[in-house]
Backbone as XML, in Angstrom:
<?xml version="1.0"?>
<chain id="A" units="angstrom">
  <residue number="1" name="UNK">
    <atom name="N" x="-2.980" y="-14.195" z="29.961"/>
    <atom name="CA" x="-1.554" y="-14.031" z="29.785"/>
    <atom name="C" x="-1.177" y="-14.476" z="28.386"/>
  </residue>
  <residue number="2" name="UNK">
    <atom name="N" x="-1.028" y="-13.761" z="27.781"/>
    <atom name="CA" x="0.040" y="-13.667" z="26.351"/>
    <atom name="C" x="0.890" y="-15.211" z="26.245"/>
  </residue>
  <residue number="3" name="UNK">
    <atom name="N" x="0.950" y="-15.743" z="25.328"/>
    <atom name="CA" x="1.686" y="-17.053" z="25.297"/>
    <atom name="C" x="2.176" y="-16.876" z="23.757"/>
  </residue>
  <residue number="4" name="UNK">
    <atom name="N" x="3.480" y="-16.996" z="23.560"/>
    <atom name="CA" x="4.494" y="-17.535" z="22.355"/>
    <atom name="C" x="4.989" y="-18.538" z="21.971"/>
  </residue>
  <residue number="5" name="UNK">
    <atom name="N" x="5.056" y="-18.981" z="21.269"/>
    <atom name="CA" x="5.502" y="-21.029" z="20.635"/>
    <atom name="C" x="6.143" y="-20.685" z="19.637"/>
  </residue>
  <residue number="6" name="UNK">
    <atom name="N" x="7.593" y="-20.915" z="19.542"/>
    <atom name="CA" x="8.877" y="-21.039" z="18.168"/>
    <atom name="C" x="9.050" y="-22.146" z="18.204"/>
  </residue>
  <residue number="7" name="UNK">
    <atom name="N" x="9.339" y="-22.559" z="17.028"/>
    <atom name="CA" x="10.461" y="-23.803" z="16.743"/>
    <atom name="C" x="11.225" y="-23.202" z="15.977"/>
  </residue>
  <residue number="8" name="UNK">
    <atom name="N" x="12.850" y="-23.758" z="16.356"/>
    <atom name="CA" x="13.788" y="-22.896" z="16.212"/>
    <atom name="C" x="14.773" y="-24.334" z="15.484"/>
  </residue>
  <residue number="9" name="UNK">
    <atom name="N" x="15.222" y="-24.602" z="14.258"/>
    <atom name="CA" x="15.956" y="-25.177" z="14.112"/>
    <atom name="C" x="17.541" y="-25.574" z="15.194"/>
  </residue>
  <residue number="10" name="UNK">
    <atom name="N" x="17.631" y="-26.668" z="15.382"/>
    <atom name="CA" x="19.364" y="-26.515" z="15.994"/>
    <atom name="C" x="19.952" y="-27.270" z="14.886"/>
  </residue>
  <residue number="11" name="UNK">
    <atom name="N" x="21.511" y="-26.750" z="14.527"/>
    <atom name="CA" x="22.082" y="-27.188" z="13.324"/>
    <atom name="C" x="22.677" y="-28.269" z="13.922"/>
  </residue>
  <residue number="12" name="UNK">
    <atom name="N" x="22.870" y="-29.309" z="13.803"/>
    <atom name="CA" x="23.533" y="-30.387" z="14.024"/>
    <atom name="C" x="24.953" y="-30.845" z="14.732"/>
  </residue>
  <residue number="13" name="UNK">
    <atom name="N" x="25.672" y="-29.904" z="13.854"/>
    <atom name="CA" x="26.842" y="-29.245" z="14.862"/>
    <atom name="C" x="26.714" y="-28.620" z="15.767"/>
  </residue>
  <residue number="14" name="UNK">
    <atom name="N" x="25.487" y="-27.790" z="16.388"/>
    <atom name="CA" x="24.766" y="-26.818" z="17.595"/>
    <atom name="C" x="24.569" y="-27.962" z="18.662"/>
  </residue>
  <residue number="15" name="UNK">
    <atom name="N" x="24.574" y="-29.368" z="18.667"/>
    <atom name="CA" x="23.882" y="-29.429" z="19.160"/>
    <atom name="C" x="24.245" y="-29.983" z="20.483"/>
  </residue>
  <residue number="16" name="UNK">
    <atom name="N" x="25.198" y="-30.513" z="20.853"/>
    <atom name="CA" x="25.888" y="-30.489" z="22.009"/>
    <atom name="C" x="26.272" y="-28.902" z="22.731"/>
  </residue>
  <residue number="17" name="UNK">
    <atom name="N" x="26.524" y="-28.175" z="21.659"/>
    <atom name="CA" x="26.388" y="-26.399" z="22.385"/>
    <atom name="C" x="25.086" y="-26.220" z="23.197"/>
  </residue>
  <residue number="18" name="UNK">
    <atom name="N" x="23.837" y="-26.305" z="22.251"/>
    <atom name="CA" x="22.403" y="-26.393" z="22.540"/>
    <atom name="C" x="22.475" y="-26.942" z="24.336"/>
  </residue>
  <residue number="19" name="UNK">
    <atom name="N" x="23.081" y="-28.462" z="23.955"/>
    <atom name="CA" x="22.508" y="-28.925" z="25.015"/>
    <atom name="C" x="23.214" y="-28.504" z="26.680"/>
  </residue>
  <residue number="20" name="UNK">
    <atom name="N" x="24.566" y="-27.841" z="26.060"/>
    <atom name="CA" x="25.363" y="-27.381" z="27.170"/>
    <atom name="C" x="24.584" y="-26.421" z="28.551"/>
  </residue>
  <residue number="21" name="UNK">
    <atom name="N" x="24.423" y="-25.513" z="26.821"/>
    <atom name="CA" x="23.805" y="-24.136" z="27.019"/>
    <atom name="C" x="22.193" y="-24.562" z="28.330"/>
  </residue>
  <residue number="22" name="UNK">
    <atom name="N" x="21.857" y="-25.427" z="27.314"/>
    <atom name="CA" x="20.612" y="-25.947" z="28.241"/>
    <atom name="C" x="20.733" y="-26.157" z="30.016"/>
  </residue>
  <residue number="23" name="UNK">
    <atom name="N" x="21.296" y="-26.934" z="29.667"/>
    <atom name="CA" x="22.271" y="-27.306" z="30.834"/>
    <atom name="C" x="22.673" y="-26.397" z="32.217"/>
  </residue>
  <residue number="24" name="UNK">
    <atom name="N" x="23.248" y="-25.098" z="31.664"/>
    <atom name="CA" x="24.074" y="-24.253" z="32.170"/>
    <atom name="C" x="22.447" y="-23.643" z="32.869"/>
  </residue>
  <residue number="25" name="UNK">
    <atom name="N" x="21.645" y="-23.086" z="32.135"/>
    <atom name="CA" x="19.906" y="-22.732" z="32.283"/>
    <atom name="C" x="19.640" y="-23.173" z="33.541"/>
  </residue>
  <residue number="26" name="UNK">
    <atom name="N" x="19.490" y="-24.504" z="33.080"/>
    <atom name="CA" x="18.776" y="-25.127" z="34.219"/>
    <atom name="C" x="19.162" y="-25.659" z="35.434"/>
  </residue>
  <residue number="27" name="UNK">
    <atom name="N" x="20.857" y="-25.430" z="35.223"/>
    <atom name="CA" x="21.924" y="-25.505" z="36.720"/>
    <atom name="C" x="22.396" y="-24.479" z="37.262"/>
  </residue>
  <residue number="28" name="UNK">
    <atom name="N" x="23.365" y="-23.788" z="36.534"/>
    <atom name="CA" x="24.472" y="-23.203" z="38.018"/>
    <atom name="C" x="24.014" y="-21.675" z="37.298"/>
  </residue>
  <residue number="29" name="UNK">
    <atom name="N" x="23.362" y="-21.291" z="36.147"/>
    <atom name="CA" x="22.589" y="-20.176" z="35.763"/>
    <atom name="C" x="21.219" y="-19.773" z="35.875"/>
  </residue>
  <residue number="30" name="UNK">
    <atom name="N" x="20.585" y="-21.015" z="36.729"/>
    <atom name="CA" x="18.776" y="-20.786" z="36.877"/>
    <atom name="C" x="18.530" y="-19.560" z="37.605"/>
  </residue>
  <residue number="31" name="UNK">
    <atom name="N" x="18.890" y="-19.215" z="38.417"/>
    <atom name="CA" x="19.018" y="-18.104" z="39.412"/>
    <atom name="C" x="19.137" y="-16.922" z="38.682"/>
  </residue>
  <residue number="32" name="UNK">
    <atom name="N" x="20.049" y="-16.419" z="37.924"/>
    <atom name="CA" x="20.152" y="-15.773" z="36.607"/>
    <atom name="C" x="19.207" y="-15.485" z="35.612"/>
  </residue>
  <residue number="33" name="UNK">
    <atom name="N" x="18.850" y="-16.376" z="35.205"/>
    <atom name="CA" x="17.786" y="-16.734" z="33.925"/>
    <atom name="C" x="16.700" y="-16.358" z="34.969"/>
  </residue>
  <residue number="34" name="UNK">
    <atom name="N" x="16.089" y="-16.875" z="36.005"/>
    <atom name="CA" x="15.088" y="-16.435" z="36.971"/>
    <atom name="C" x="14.833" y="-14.895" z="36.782"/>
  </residue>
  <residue number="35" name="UNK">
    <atom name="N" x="16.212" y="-14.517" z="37.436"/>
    <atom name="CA" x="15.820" y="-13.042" z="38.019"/>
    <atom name="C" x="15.812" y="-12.219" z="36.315"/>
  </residue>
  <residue number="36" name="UNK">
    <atom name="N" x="16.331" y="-12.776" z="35.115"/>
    <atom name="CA" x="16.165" y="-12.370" z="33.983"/>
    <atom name="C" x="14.830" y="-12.203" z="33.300"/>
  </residue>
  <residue number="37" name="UNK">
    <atom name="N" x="14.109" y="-12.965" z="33.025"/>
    <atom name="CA" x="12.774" y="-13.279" z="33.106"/>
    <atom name="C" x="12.007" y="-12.521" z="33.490"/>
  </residue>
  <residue number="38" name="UNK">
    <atom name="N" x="11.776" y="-12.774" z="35.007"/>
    <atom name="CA" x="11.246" y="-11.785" z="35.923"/>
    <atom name="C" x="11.078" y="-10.002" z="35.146"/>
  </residue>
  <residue number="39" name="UNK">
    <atom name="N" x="13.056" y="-9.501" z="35.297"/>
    <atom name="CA" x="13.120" y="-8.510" z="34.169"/>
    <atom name="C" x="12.490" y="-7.930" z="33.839"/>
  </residue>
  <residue number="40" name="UNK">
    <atom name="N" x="11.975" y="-9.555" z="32.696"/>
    <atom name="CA" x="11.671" y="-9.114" z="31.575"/>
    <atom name="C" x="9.773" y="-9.507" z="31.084"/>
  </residue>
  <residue number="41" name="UNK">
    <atom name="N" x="9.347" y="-9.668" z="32.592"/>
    <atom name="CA" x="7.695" y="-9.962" z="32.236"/>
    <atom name="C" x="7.355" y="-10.980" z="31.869"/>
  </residue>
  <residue number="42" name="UNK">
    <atom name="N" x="8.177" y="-12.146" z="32.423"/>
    <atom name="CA" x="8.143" y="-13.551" z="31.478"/>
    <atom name="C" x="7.841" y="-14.656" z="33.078"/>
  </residue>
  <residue number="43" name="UNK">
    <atom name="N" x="6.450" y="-15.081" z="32.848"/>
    <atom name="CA" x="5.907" y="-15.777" z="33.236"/>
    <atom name="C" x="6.459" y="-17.257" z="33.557"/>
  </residue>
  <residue number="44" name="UNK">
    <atom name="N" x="6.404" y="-17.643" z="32.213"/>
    <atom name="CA" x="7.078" y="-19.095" z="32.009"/>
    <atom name="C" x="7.803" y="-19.214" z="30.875"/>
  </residue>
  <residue number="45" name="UNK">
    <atom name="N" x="8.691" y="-20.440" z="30.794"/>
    <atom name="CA" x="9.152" y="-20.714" z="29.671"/>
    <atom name="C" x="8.936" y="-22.730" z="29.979"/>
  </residue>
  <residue number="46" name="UNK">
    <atom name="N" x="9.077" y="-23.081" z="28.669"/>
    <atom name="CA" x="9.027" y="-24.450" z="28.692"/>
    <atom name="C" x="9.959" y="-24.568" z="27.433"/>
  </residue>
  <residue number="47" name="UNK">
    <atom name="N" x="10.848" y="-25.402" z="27.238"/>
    <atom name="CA" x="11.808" y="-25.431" z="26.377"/>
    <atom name="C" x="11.669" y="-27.326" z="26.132"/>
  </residue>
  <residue number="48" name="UNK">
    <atom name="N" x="11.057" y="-27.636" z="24.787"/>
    <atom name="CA" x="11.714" y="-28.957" z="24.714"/>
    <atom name="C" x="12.683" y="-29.369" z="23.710"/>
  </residue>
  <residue number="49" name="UNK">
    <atom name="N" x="13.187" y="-30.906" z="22.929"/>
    <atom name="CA" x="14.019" y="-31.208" z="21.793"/>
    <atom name="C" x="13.020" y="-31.996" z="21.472"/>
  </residue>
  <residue number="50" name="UNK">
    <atom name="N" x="12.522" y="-31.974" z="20.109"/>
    <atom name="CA" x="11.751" y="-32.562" z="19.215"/>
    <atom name="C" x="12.791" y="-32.852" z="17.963"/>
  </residue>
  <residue number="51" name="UNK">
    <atom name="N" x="13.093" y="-34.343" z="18.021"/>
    <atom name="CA" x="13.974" y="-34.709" z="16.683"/>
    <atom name="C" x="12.549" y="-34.899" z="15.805"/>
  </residue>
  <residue number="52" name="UNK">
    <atom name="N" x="13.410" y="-34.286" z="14.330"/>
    <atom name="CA" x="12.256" y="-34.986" z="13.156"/>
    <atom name="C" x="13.070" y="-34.891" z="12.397"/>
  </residue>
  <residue number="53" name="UNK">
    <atom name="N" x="12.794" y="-35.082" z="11.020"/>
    <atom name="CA" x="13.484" y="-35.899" z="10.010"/>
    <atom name="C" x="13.884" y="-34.580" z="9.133"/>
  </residue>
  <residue number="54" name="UNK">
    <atom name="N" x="13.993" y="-33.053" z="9.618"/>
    <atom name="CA" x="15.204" y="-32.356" z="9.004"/>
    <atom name="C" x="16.302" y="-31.817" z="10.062"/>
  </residue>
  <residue number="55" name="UNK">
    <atom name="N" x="16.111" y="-32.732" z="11.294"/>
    <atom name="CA" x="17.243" y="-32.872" z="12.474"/>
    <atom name="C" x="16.245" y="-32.228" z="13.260"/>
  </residue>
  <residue number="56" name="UNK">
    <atom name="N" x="17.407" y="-31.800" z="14.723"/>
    <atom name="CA" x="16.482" y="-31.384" z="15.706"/>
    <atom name="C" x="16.058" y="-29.857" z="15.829"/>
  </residue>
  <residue number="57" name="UNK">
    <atom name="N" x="14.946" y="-30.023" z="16.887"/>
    <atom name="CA" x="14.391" y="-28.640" z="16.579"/>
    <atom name="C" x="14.124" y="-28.128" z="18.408"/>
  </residue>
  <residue number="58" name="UNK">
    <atom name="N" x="13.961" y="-26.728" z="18.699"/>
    <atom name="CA" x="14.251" y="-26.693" z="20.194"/>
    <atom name="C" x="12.512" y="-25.870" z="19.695"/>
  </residue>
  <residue number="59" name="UNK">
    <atom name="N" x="11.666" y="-26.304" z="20.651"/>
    <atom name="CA" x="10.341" y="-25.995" z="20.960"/>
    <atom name="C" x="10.770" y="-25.386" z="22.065"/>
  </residue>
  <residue number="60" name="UNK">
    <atom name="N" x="9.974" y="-23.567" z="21.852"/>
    <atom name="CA" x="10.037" y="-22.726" z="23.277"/>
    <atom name="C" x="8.259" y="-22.208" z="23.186"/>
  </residue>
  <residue number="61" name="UNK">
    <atom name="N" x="7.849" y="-22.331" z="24.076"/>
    <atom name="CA" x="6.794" y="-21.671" z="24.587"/>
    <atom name="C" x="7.158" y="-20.603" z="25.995"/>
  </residue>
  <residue number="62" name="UNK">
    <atom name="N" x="6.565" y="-19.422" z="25.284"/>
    <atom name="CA" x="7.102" y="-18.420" z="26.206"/>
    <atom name="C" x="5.252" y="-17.906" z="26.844"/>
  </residue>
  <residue number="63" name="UNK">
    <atom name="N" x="5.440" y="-17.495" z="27.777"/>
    <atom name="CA" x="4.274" y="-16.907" z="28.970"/>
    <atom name="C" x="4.809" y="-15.667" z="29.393"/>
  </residue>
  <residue number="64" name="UNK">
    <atom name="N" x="4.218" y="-14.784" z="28.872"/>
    <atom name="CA" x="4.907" y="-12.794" z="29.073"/>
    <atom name="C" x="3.776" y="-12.239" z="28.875"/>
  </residue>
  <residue number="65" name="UNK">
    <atom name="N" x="3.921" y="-10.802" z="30.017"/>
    <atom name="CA" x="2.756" y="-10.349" z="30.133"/>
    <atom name="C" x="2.637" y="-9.208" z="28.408"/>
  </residue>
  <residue number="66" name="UNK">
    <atom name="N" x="3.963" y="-9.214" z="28.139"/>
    <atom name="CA" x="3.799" y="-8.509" z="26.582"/>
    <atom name="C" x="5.279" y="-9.183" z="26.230"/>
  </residue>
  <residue number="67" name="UNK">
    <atom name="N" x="4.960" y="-10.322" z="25.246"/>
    <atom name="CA" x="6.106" y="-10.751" z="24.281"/>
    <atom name="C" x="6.746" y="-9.859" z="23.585"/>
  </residue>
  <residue number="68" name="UNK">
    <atom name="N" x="6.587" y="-8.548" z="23.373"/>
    <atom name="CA" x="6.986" y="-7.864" z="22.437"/>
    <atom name="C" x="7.889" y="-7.363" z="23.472"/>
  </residue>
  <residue number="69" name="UNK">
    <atom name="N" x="7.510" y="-6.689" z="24.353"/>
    <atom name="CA" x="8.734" y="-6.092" z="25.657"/>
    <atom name="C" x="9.298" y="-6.814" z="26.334"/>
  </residue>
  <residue number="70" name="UNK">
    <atom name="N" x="9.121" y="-8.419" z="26.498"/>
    <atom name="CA" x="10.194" y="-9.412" z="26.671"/>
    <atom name="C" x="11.219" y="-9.498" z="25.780"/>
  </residue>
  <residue number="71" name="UNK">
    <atom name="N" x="10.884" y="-9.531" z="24.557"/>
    <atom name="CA" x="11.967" y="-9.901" z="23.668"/>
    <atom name="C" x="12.859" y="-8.714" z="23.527"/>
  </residue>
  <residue number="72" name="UNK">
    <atom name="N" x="12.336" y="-7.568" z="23.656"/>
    <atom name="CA" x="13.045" y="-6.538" z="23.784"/>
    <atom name="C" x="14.054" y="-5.770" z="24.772"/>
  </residue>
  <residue number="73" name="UNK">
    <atom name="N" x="13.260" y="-6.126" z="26.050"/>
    <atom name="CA" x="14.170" y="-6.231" z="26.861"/>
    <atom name="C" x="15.633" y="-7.376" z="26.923"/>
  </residue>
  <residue number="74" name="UNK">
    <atom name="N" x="15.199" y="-9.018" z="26.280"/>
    <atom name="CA" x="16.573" y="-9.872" z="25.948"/>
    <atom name="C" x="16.967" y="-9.692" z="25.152"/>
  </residue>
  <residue number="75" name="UNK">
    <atom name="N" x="17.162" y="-8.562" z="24.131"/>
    <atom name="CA" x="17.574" y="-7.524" z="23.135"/>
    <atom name="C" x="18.659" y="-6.790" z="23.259"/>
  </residue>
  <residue number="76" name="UNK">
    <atom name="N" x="18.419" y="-5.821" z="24.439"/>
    <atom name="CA" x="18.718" y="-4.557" z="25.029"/>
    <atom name="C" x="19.707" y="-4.500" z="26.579"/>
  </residue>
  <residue number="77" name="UNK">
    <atom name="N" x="19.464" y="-5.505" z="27.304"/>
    <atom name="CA" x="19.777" y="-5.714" z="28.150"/>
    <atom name="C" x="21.218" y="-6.330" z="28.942"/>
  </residue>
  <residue number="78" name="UNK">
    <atom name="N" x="22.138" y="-4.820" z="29.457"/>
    <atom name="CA" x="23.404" y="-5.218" z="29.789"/>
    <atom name="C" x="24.016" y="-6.266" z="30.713"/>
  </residue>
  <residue number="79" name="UNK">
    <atom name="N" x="22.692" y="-6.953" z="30.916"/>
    <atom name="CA" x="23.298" y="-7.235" z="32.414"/>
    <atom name="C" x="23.711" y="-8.853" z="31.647"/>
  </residue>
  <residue number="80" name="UNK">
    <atom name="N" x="24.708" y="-9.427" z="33.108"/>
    <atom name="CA" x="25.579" y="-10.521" z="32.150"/>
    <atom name="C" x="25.160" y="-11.357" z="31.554"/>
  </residue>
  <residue number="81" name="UNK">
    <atom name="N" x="23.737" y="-11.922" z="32.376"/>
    <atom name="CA" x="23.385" y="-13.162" z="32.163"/>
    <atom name="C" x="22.709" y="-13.003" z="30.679"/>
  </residue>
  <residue number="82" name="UNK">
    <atom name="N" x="22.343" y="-11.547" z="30.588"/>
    <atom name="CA" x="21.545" y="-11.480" z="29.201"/>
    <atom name="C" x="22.165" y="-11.206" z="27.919"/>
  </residue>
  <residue number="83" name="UNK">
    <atom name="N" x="23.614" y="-10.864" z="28.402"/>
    <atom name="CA" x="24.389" y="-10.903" z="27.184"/>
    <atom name="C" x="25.228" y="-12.565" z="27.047"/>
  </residue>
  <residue number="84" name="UNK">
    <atom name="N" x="25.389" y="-13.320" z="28.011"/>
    <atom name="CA" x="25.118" y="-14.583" z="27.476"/>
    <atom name="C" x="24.381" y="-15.127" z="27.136"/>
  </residue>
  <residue number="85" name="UNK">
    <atom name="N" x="23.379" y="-14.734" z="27.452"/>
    <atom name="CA" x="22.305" y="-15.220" z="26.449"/>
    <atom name="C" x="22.145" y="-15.457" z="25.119"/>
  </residue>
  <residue number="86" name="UNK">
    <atom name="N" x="22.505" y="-13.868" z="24.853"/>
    <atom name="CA" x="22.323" y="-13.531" z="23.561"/>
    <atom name="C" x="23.658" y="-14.488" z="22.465"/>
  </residue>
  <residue number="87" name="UNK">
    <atom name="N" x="24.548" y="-14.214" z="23.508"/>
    <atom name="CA" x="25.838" y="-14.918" z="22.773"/>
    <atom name="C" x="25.367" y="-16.351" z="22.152"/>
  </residue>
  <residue number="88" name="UNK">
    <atom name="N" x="24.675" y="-16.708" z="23.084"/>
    <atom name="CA" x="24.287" y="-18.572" z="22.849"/>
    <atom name="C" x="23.758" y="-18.624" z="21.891"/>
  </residue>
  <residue number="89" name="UNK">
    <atom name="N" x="22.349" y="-17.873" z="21.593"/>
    <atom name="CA" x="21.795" y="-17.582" z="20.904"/>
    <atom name="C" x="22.442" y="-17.568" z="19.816"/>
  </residue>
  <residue number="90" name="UNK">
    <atom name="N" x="23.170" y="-16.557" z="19.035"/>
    <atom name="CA" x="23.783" y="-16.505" z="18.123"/>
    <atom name="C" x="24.688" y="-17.397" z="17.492"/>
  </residue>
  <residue number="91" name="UNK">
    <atom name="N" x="25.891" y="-18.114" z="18.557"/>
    <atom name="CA" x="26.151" y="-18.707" z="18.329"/>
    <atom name="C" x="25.697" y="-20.361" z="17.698"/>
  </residue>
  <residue number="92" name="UNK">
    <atom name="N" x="24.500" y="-20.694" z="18.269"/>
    <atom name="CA" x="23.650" y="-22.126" z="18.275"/>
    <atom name="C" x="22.855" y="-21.400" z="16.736"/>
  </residue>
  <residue number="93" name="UNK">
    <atom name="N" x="22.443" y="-20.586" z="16.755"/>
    <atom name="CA" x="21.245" y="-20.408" z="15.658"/>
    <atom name="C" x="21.665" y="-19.558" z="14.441"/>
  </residue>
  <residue number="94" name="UNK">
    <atom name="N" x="22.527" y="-18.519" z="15.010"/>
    <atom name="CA" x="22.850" y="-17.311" z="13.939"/>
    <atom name="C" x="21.960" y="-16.329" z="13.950"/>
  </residue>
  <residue number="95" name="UNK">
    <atom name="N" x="21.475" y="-16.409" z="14.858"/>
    <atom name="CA" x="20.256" y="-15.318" z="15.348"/>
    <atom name="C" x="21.005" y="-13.782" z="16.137"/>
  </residue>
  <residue number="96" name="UNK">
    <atom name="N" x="20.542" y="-13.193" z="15.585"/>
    <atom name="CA" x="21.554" y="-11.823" z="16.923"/>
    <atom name="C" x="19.905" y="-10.890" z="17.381"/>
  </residue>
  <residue number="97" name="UNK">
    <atom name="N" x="19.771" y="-11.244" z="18.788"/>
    <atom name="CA" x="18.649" y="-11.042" z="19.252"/>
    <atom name="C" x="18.403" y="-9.278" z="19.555"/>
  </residue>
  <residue number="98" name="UNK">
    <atom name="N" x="19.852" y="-8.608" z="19.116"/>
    <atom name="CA" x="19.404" y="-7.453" z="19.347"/>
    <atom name="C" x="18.961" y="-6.998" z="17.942"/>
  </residue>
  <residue number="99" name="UNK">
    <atom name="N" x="18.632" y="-7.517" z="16.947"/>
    <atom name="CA" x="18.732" y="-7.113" z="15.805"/>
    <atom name="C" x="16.970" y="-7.499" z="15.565"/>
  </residue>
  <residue number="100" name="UNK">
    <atom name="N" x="16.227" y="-7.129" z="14.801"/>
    <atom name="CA" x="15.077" y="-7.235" z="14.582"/>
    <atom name="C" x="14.862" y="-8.714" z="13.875"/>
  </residue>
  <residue number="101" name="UNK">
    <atom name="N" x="13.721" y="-9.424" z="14.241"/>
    <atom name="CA" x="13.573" y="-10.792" z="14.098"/>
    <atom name="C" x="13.423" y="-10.894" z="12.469"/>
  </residue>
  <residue number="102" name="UNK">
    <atom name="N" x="14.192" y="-11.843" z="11.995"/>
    <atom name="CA" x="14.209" y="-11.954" z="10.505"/>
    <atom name="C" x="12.694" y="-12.196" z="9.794"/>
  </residue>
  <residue number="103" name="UNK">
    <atom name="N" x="11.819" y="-13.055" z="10.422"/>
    <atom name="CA" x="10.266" y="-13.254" z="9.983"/>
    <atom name="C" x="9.218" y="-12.689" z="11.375"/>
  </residue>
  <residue number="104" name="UNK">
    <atom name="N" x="8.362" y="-12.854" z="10.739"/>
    <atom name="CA" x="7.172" y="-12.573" z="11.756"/>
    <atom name="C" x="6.958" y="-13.456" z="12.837"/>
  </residue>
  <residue number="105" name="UNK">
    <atom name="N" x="6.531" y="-12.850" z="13.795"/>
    <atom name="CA" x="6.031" y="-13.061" z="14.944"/>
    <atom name="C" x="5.341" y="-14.696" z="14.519"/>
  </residue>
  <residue number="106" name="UNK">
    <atom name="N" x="5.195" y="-15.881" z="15.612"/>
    <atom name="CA" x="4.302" y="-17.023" z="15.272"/>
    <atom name="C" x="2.882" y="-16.551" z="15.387"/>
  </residue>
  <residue number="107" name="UNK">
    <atom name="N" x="2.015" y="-17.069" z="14.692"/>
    <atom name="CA" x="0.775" y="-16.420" z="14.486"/>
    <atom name="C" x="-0.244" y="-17.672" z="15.183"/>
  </residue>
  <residue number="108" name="UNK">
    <atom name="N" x="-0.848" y="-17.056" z="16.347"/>
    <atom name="CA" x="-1.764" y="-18.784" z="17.240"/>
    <atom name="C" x="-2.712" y="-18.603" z="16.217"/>
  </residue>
  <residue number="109" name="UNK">
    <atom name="N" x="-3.068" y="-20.195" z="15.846"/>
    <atom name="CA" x="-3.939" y="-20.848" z="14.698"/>
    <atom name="C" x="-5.265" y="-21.844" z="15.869"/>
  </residue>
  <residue number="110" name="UNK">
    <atom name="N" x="-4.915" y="-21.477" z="16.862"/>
    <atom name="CA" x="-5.864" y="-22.703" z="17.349"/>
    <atom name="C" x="-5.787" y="-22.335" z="18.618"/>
  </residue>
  <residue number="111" name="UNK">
    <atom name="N" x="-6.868" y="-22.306" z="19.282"/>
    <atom name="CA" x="-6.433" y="-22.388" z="21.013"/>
    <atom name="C" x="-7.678" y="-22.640" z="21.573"/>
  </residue>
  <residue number="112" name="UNK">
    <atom name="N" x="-7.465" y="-24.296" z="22.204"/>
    <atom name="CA" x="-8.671" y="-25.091" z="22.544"/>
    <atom name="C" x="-8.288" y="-25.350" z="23.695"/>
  </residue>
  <residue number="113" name="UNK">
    <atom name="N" x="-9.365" y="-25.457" z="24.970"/>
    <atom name="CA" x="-8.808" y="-26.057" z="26.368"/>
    <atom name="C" x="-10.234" y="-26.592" z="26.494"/>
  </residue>
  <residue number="114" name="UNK">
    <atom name="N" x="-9.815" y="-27.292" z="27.437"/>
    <atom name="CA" x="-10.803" y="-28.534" z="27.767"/>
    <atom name="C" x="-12.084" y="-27.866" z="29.060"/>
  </residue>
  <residue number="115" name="UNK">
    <atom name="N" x="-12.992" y="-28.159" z="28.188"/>
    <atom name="CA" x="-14.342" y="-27.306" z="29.375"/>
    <atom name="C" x="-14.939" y="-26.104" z="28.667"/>
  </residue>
  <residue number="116" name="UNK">
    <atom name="N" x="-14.031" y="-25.483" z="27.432"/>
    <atom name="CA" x="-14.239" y="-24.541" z="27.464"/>
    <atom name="C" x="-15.095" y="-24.243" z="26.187"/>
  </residue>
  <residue number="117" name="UNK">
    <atom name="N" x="-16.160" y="-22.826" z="25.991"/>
    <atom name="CA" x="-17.469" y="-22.866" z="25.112"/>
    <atom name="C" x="-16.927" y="-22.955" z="23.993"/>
  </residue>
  <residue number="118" name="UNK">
    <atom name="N" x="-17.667" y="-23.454" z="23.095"/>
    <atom name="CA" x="-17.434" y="-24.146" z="22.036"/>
    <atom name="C" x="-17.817" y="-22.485" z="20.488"/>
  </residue>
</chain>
């Protein structure tokens, strides 16, 4: 299974939005975001906050059976939960997810698991 890892700046002022938004995810919108996912071929997500010393940063690791037609589908997709999505998105980052990603794709540099041939 396909796996994706961003770090995504949050601007400082984002960041009670960030954490709302988070919030909203993982409460009275999980059900939503669930059946969104699903959608959209998306396995897992793991979302953390890593402060470092040019402020905080939101770590997503995504699990999709094709990242490229996940992201495209939370692109494209009318339905509500995914156009709030997108709203958050934009709003927290300045990102507009229907629009083509400003840099490249993260590129895996390493992928070691334990047991496994050397």
């Amino acid at each position: 299974m396909p796996t994706i890892a961003m770090a995504l700046s949050i601007p400082g002022d984002k960041v009670d939005t960030w954490l709302r938004g988070m919030a909203e995810i993982a409460g009275p919108r999980r059900e939503e975001f669930t059946a969104a996912r699903r959608r959209q071929g998306v396995t897992g997500t793991k979302v953390w906050i890593q402060e470092g010393p040019g402020g905080p940063l939101e770590i997503l690791v995504i699990d999709a059976e094709d990242p490229g037609e996940a992201f495209g589908g939370m692109a494209t997709s009318q339905e509500p939960f995914d156009v709030w999505f997108r709203s958050f998105v934009l709003d927290v980052y300045g990102l507009d997810l229907s629009r083509p990603m400003p840099s490249p794709v993260p590129r895996l540099m390493l992928d070691w698991t334990a047991g496994a041939p050397v």
